[in-house]
Backbone as CSV, one residue per row, in Angstrom:
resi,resn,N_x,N_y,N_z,CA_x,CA_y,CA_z,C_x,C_y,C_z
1,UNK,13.601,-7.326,-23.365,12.877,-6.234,-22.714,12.563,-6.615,-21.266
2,UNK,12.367,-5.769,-20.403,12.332,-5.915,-19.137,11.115,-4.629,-18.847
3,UNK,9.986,-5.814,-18.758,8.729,-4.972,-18.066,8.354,-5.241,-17.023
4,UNK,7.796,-3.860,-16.165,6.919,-3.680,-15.188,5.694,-3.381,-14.864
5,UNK,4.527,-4.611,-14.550,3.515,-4.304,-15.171,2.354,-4.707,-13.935
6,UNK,1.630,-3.119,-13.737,1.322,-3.383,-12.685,-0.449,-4.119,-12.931
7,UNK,-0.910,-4.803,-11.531,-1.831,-5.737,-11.733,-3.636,-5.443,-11.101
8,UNK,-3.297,-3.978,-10.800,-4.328,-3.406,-10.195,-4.707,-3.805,-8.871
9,UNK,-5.902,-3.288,-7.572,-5.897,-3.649,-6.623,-7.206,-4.900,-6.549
10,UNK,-7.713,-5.523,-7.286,-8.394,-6.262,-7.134,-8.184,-7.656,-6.839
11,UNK,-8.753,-8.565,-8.028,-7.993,-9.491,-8.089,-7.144,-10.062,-9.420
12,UNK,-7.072,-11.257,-9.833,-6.243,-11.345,-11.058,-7.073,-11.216,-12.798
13,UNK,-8.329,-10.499,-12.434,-8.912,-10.034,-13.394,-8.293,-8.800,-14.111
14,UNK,-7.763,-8.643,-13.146,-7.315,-6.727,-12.864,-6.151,-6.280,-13.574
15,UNK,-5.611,-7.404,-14.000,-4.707,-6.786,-15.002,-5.151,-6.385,-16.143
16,UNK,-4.452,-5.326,-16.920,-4.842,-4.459,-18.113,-5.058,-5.806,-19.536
17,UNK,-5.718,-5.246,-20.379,-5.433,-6.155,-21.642,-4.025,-6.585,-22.464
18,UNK,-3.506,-5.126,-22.299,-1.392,-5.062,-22.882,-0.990,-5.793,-21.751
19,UNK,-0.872,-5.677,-20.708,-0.348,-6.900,-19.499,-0.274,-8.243,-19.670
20,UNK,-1.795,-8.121,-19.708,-1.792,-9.593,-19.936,-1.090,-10.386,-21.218
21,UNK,-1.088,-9.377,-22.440,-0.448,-10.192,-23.508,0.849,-10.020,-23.520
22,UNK,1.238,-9.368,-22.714,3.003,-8.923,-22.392,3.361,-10.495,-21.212
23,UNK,2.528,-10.950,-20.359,3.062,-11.471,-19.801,3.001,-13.098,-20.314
24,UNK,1.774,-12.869,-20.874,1.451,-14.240,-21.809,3.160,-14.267,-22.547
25,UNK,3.872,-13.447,-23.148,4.310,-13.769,-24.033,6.168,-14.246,-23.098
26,UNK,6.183,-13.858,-22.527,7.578,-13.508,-21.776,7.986,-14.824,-20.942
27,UNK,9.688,-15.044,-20.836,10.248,-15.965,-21.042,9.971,-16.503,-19.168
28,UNK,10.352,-15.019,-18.497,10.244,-15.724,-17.208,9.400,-14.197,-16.124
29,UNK,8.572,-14.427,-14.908,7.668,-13.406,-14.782,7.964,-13.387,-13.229
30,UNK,7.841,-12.444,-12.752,8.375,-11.976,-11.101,7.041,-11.330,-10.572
31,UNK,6.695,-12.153,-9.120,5.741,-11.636,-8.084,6.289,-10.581,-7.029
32,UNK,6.156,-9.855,-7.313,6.114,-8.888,-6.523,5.798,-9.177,-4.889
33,UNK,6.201,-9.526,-3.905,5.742,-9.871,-2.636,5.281,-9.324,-1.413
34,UNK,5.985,-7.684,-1.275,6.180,-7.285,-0.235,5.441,-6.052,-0.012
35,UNK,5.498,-5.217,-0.986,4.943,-3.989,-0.911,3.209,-4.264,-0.917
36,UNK,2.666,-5.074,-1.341,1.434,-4.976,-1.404,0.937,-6.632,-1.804
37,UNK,0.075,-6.813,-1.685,-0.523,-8.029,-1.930,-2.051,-8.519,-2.630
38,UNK,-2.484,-9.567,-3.908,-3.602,-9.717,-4.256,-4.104,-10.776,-3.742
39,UNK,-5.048,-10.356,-2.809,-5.757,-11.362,-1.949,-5.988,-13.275,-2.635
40,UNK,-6.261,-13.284,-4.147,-6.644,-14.506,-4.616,-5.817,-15.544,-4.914
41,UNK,-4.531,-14.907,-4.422,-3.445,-16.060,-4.464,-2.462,-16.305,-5.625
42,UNK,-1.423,-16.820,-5.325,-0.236,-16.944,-6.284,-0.914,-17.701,-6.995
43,UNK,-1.348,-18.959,-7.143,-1.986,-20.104,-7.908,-2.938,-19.667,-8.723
44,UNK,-4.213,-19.231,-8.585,-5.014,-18.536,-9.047,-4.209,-17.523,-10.169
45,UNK,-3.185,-16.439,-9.812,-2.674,-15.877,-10.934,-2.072,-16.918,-12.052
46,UNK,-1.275,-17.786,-11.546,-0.496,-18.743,-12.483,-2.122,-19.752,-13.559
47,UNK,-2.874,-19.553,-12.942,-3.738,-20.435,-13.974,-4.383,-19.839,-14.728
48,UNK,-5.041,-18.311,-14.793,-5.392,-17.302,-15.446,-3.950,-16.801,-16.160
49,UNK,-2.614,-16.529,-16.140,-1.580,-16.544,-17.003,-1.392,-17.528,-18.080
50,UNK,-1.562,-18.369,-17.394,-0.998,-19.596,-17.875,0.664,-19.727,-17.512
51,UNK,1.111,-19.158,-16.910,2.429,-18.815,-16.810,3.029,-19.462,-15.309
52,UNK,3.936,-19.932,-14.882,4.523,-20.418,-13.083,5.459,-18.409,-13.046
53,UNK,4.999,-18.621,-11.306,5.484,-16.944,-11.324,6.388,-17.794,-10.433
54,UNK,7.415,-16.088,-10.413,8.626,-16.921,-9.307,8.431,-15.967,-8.322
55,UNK,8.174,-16.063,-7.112,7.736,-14.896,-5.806,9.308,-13.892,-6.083
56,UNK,8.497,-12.559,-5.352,10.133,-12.059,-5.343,9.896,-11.081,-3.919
57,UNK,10.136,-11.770,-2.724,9.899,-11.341,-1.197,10.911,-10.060,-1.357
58,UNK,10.939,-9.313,-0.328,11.987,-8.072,-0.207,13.062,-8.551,-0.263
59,UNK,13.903,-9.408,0.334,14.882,-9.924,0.501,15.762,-9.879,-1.382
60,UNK,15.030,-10.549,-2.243,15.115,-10.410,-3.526,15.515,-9.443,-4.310
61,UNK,14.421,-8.610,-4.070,14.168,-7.213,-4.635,15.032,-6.416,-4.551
62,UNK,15.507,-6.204,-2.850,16.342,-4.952,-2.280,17.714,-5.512,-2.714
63,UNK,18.070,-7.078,-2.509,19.278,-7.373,-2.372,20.213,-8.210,-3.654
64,UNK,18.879,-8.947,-4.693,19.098,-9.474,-5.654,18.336,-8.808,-6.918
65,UNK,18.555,-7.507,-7.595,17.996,-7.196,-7.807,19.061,-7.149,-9.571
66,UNK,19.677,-8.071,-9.209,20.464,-8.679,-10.477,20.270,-9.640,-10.673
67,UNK,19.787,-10.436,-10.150,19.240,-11.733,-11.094,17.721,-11.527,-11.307
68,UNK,17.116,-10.896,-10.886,15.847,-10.140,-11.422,15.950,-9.772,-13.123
69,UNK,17.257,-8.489,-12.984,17.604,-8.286,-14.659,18.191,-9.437,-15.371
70,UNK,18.807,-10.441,-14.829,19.801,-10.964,-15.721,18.804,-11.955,-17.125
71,UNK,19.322,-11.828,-18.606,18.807,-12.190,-19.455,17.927,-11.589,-19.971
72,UNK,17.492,-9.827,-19.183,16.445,-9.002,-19.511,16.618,-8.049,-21.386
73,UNK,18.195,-8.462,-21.537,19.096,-8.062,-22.380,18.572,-9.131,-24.087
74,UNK,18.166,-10.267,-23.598,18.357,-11.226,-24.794,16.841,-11.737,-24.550
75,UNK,15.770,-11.525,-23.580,14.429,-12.327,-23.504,13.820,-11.169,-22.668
76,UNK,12.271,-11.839,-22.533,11.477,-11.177,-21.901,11.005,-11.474,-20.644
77,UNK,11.393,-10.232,-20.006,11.381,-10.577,-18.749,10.359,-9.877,-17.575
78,UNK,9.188,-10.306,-16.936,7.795,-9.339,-16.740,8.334,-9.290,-14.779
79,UNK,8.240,-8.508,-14.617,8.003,-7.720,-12.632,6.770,-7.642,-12.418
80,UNK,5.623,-8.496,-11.834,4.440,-7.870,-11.716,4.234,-7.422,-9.974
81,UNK,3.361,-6.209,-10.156,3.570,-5.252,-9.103,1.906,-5.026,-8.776
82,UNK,1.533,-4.647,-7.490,-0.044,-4.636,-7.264,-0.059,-3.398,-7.523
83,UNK,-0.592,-3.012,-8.208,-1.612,-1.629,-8.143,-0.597,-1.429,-8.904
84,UNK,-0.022,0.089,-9.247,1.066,0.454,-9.831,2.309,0.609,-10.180
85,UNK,2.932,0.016,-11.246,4.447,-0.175,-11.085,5.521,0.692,-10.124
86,UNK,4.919,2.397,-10.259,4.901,3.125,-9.258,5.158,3.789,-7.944
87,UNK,3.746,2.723,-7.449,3.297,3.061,-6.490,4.200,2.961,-5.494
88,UNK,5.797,2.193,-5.406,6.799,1.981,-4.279,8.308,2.253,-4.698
89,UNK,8.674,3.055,-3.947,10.566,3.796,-4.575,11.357,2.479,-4.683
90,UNK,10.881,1.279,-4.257,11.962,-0.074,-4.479,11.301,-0.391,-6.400
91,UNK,10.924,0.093,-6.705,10.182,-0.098,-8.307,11.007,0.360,-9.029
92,UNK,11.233,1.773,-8.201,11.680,3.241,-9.293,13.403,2.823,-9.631
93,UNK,13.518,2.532,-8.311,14.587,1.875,-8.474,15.372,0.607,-9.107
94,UNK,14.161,-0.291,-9.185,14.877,-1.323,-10.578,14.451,-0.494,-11.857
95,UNK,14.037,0.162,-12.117,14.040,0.770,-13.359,15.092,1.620,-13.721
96,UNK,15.959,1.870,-12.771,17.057,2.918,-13.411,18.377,1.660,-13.151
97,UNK,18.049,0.790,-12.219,19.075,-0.697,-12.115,19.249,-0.896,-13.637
98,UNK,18.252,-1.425,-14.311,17.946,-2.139,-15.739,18.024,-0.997,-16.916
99,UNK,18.120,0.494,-16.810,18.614,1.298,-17.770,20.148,1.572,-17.441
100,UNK,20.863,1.489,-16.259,22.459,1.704,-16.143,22.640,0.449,-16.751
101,UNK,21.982,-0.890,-16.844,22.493,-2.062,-17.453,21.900,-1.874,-19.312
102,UNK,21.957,-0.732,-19.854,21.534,-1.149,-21.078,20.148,-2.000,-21.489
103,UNK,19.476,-2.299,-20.473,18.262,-2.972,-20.689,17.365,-2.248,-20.965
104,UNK,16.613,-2.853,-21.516,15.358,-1.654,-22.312,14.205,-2.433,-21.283
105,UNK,13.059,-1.035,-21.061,12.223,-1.470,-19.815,11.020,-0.420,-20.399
106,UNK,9.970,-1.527,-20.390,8.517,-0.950,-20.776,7.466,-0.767,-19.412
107,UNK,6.747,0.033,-19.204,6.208,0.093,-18.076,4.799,-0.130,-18.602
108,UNK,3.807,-0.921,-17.857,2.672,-0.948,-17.874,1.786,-0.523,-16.846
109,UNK,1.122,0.666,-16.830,0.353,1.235,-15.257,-0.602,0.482,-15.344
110,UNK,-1.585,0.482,-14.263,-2.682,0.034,-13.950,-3.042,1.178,-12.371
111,UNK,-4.759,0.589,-11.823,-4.998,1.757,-10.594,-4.075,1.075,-9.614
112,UNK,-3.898,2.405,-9.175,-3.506,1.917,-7.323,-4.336,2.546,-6.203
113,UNK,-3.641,2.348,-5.331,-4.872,2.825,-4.187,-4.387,4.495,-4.047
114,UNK,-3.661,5.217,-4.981,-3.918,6.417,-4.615,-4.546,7.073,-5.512
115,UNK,-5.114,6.290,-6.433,-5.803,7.135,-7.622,-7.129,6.707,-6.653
116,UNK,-7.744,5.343,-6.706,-8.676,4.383,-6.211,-9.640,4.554,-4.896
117,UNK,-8.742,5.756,-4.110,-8.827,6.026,-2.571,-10.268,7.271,-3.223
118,UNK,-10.669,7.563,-4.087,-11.321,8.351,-4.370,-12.531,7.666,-4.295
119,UNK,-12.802,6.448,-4.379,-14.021,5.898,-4.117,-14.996,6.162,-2.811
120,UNK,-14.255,7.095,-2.085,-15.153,7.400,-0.997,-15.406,8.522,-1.040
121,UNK,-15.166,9.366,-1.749,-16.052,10.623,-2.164,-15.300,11.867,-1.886
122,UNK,-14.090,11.510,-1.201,-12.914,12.627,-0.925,-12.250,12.697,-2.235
123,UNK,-12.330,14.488,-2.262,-11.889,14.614,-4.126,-10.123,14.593,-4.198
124,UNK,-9.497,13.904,-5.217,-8.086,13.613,-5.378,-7.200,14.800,-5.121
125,UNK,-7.777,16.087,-6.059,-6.892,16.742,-5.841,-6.819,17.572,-4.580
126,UNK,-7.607,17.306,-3.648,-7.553,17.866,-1.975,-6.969,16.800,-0.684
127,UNK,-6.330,16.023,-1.698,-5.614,15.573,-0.662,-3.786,15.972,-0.511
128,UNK,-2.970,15.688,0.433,-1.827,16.552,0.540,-0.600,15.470,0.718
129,UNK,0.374,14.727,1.511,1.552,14.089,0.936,0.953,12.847,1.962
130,UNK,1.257,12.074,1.256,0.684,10.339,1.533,2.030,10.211,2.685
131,UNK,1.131,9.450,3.597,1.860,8.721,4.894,2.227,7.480,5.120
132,UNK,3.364,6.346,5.193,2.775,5.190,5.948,3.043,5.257,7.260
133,UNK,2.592,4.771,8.035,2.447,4.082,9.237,2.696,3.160,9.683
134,UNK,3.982,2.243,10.020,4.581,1.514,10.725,4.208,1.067,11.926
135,UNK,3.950,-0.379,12.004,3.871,-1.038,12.959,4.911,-0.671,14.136
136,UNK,4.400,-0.530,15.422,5.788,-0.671,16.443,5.798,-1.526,16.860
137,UNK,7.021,-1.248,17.337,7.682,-2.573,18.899,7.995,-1.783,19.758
138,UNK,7.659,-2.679,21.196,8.123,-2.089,22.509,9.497,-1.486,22.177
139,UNK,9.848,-1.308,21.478,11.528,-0.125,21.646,11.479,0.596,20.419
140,UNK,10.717,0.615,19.591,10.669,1.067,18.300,9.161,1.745,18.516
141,UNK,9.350,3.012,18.577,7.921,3.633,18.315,7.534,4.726,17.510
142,UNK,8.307,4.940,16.325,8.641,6.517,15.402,7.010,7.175,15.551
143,UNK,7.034,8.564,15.081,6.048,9.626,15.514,6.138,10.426,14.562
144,UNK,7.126,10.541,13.949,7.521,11.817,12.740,6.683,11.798,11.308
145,UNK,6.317,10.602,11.234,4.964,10.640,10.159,3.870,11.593,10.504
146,UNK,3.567,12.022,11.916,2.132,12.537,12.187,2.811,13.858,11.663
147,UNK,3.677,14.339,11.870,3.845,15.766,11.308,3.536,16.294,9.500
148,UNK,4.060,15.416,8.976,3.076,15.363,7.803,1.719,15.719,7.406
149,UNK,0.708,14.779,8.788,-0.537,14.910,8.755,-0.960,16.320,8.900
150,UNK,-0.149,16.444,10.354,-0.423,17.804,11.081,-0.453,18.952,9.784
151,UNK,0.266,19.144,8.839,1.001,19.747,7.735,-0.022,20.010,6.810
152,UNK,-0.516,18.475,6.201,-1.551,18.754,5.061,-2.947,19.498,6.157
153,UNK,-3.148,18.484,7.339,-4.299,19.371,7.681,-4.709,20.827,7.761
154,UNK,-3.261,22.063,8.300,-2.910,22.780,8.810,-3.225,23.912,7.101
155,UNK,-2.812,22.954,5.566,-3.251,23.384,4.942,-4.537,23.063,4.164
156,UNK,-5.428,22.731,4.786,-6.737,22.137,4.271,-7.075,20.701,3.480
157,UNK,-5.777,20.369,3.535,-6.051,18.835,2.713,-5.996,17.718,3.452
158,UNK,-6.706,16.313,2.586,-6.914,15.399,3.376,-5.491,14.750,3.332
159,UNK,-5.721,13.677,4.049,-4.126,12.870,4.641,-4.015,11.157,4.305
160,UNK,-4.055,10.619,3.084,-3.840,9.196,2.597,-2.742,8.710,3.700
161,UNK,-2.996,7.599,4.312,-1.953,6.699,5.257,-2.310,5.793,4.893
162,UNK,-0.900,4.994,4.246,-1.096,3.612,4.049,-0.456,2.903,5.194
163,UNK,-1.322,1.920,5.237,-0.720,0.838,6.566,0.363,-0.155,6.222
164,UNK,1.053,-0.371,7.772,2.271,-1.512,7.328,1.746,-2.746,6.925
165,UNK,2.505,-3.540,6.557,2.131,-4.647,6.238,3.711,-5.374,6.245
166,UNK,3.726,-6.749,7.010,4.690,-7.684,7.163,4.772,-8.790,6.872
167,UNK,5.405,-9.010,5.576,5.617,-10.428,4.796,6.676,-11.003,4.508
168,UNK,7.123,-12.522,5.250,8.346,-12.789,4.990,9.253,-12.168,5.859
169,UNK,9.176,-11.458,7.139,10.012,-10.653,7.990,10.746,-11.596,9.127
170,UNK,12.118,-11.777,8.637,12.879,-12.294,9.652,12.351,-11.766,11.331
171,UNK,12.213,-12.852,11.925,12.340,-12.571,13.264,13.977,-12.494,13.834
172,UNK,13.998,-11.202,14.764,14.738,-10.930,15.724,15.621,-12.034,15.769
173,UNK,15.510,-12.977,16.825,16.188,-14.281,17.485,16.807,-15.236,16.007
174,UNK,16.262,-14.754,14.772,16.817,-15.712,13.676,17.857,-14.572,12.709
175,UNK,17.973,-13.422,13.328,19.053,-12.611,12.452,20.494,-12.728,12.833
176,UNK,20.843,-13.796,13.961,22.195,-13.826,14.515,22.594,-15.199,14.223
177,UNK,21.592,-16.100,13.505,21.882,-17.498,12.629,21.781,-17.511,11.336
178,UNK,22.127,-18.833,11.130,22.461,-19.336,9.629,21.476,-19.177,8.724
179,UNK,20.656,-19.878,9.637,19.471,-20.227,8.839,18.258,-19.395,9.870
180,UNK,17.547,-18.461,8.246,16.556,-17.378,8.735,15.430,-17.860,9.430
181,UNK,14.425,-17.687,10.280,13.211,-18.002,10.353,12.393,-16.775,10.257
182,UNK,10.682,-17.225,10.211,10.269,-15.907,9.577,8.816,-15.475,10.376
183,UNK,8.962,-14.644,10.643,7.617,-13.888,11.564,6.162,-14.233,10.660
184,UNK,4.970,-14.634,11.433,3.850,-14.679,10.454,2.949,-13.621,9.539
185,UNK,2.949,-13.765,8.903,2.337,-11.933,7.639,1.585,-11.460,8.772
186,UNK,1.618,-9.973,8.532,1.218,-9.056,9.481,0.529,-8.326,8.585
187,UNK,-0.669,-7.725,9.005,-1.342,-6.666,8.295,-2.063,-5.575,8.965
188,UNK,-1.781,-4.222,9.117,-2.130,-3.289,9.999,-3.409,-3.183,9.286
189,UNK,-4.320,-2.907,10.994,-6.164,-2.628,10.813,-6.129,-1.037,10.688
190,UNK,-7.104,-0.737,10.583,-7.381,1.076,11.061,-7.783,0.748,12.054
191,UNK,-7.653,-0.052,12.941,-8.591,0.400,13.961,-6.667,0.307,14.746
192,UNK,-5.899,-0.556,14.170,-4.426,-0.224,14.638,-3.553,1.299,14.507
193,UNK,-4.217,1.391,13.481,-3.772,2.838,12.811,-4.409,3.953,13.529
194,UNK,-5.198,3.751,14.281,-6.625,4.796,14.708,-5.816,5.139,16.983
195,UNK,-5.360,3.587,16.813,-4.644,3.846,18.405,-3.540,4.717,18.690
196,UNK,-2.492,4.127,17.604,-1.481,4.807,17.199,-1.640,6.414,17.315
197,UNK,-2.025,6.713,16.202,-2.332,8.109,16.252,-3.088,8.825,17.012
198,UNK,-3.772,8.554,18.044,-3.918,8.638,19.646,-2.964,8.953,20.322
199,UNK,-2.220,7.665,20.147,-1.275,8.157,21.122,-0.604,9.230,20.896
200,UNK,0.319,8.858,19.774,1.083,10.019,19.152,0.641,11.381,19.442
201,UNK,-0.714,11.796,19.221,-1.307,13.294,19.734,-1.482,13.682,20.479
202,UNK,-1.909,12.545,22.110,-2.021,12.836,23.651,-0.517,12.973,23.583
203,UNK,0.298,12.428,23.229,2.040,13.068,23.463,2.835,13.939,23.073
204,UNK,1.836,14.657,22.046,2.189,15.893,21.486,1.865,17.164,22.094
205,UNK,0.674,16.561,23.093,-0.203,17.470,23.431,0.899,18.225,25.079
206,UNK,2.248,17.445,25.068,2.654,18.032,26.138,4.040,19.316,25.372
207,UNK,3.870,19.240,24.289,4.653,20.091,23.885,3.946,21.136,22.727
208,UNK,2.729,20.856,22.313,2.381,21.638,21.274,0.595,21.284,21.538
209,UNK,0.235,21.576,20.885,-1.511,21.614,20.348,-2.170,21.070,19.372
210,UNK,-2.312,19.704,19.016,-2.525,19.369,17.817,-3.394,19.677,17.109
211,UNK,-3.967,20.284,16.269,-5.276,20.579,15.052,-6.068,19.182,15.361
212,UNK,-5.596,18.105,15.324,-6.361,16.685,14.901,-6.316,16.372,16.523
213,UNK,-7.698,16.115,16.725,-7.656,15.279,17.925,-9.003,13.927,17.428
214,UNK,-8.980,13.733,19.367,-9.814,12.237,18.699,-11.104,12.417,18.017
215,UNK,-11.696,13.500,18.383,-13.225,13.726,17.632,-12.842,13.935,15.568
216,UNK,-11.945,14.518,15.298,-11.622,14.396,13.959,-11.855,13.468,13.177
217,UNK,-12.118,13.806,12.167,-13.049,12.757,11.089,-12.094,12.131,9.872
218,UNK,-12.378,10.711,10.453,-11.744,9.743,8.918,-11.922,9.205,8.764
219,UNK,-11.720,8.151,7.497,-12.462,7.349,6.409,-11.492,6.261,6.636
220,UNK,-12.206,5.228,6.927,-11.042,3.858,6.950,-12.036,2.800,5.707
221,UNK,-10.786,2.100,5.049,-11.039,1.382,3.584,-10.407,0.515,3.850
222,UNK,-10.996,-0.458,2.886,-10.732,-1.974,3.389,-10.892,-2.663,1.439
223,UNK,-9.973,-3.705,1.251,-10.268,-4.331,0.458,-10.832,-3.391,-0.886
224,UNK,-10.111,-1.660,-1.178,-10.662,-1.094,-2.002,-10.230,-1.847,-3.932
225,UNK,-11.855,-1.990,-4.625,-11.328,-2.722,-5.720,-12.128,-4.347,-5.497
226,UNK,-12.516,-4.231,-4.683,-12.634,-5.857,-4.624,-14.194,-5.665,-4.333
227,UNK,-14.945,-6.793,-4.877,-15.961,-6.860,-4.401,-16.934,-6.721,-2.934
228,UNK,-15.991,-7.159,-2.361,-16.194,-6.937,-0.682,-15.732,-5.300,-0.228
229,UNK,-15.733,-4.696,-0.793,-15.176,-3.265,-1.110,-15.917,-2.929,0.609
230,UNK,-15.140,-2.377,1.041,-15.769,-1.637,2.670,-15.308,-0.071,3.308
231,UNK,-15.985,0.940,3.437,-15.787,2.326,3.727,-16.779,2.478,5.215
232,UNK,-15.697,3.164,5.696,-16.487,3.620,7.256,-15.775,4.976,7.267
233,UNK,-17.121,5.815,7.618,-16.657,7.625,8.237,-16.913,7.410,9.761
234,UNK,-15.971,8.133,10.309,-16.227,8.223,11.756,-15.190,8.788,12.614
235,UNK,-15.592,9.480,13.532,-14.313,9.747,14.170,-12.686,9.065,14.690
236,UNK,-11.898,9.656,14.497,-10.676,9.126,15.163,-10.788,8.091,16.144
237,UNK,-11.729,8.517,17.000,-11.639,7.616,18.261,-12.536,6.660,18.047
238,UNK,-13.608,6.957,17.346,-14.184,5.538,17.414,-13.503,4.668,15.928
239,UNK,-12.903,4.664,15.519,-12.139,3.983,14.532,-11.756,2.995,15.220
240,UNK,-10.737,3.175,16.511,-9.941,2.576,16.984,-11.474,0.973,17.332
241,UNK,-12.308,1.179,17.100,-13.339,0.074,17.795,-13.781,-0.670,16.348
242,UNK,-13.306,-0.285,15.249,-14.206,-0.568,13.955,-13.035,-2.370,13.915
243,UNK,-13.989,-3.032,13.039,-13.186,-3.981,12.462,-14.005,-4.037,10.978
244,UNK,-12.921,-4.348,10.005,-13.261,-3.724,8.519,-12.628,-5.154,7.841
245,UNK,-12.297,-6.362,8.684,-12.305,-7.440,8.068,-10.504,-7.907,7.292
246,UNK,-10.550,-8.611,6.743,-9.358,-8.837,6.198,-8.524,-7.852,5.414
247,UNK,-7.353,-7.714,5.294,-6.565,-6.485,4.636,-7.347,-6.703,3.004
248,UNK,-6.556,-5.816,2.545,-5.872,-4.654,2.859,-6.461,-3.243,3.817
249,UNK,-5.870,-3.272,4.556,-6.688,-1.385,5.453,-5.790,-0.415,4.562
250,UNK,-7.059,0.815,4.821,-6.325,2.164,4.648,-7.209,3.351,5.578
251,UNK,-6.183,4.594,5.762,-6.697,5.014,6.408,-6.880,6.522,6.158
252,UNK,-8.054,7.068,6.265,-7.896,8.799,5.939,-7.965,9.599,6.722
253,UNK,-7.521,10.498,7.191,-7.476,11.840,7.952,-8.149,12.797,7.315
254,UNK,-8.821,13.004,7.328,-10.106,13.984,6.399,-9.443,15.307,6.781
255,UNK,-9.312,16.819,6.153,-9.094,18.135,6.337,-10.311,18.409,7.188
256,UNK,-10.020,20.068,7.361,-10.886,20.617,8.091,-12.337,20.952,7.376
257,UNK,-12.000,21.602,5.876,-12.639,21.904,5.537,-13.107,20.845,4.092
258,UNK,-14.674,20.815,3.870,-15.043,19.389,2.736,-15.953,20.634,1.816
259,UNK,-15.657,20.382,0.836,-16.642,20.403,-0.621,-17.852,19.982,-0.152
260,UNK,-19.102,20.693,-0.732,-20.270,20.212,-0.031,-20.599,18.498,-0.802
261,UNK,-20.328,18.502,-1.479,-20.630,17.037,-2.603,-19.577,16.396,-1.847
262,UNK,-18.134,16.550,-1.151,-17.518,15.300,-0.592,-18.203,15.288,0.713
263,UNK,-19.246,16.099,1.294,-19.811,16.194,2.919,-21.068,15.104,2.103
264,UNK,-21.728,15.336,1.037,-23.268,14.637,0.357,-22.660,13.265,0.331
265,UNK,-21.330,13.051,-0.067,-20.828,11.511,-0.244,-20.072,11.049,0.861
266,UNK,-19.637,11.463,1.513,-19.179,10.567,2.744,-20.223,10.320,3.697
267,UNK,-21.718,10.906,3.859,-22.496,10.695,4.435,-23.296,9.034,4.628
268,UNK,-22.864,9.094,3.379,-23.639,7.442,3.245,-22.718,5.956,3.832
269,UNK,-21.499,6.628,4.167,-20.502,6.122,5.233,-20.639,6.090,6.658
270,UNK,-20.847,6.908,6.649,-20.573,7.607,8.233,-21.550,6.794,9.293
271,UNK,-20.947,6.728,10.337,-21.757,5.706,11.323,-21.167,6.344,13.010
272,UNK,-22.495,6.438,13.513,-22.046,7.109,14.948,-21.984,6.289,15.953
273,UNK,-20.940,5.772,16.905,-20.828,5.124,17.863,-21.283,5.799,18.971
């Protein structure tokens, strides 16, 4: 059998009770690396398992995603994934890898941060199609995510943006050699996410009118799930000034219009610069 079993956003408490005895039991177990990350460390999971995990960086995933299955046919073989098996189309995709191979594949859910994002008082079903947000580079600057935003706002719902995050990312100058070298983990702030989308809207503003400008109201989350759990309401622009501490960030674009109980609960957030 070949399961995917996700580990929730906390820490390695956070896996389900069936998880844990699925992974207790299984021959060999895969870390998930790239899409998301549990702050308490590879080690820490391996001693609460009892189990040695084998990392599985993107590189793995996207490109070896056959020796991932191989032996999934004759033993047990566990993918563990943060938050929801789910929650990322490189998932969805070893799952139909390992059913064209005849492998049988059990899924185990757990929360992710789009069920989880509700902890700040914005109700689930008023929010509209989840964003990420990509880090740029001086020659790389995409924009076509904000239209999305523009979209759900335009129909009253709020706007989930998850931030980039860079782990294990070949640098530039090491993709034309033998041997890779590797950029240091990167983790987008809201207050990175908060510039960005600044800009993006003063540059929109020479061809169109955006609904969202900087006074617009959103919720930046930090570490949701974890004890250090952190929520700030505040405008667009003063976001860009917040620091919310070590990843994970997330970021919300609030609609126009709030439920009076999500206006009673984001209040106890909200902070005026």
């Amino acid at each position: 059998m070949f399961y995917i079993i996700g580990l929730g956003l906390g820490d390695y408490k956070d896996v389900t009770v069936k998880g844990l005895e699925i992974i207790k039991q299984c021959d060999r177990v895969y870390l998930e690396a790239y899409t998301s990350i549990l702050t308490c460390g590879k080690e820490a999971l391996e001693k609460f398992y009892g189990k040695d995990l084998i990392i599985a960086d993107r590189e793995l995933v996207e490109q070896g995603a056959d020796e991932i299955l191989v032996g999934s046919d004759s033993s047990n073989v566990a993918f563990l994934v943060v938050g929801d098996p789910f929650g990322a189309t490189t998932h969805t995709d070893l799952v139909l890898r390992a059913k064209n191979r005849g492998i049988k594949v059990h899924v185990v859910h757990n929360a992710s941060i789009l069920n989880a994002v509700g902890c700040c008082g914005l109700q689930l079903y008023m929010f509209g199609e989840t964003v990420s947000i990509p880090f740029w580079t001086e020659t790389w600057q995409p924009d076509s995510f904000v239209d999305k935003i523009f979209n759900n706002y335009r129909n009253q719902l709020h706007t989930l943006c998850l931030l980039d995050i860079k782990v294990k990312e070949p640098t530039i100058e090491s993709l034309t050699k033998k041997k890779k070298e590797y950029m240091p983990p990167r983790f987008m702030s809201v207050s990175e996410a908060a510039n960005q989308l600044l800009k993006i809207i003063e540059n929109r503003r020479v061809k169109e009118v955006p609904e969202i400008s900087s006074q617009s109201l959103c919720v930046g989350l930090a570490r949701v799930g974890m004890d250090d759990q952190k929520i700030i309401v505040c405008t667009l622009e003063d976001m860009t000034g917040i620091d919310l501490g070590r990843p994970l960030h997330s970021l919300i674009i609030v609609g126009p219009s709030l439920h009076p109980i999500e206006e009673e609960y984001l209040e106890q957030f909200r902070i005026r610069i």
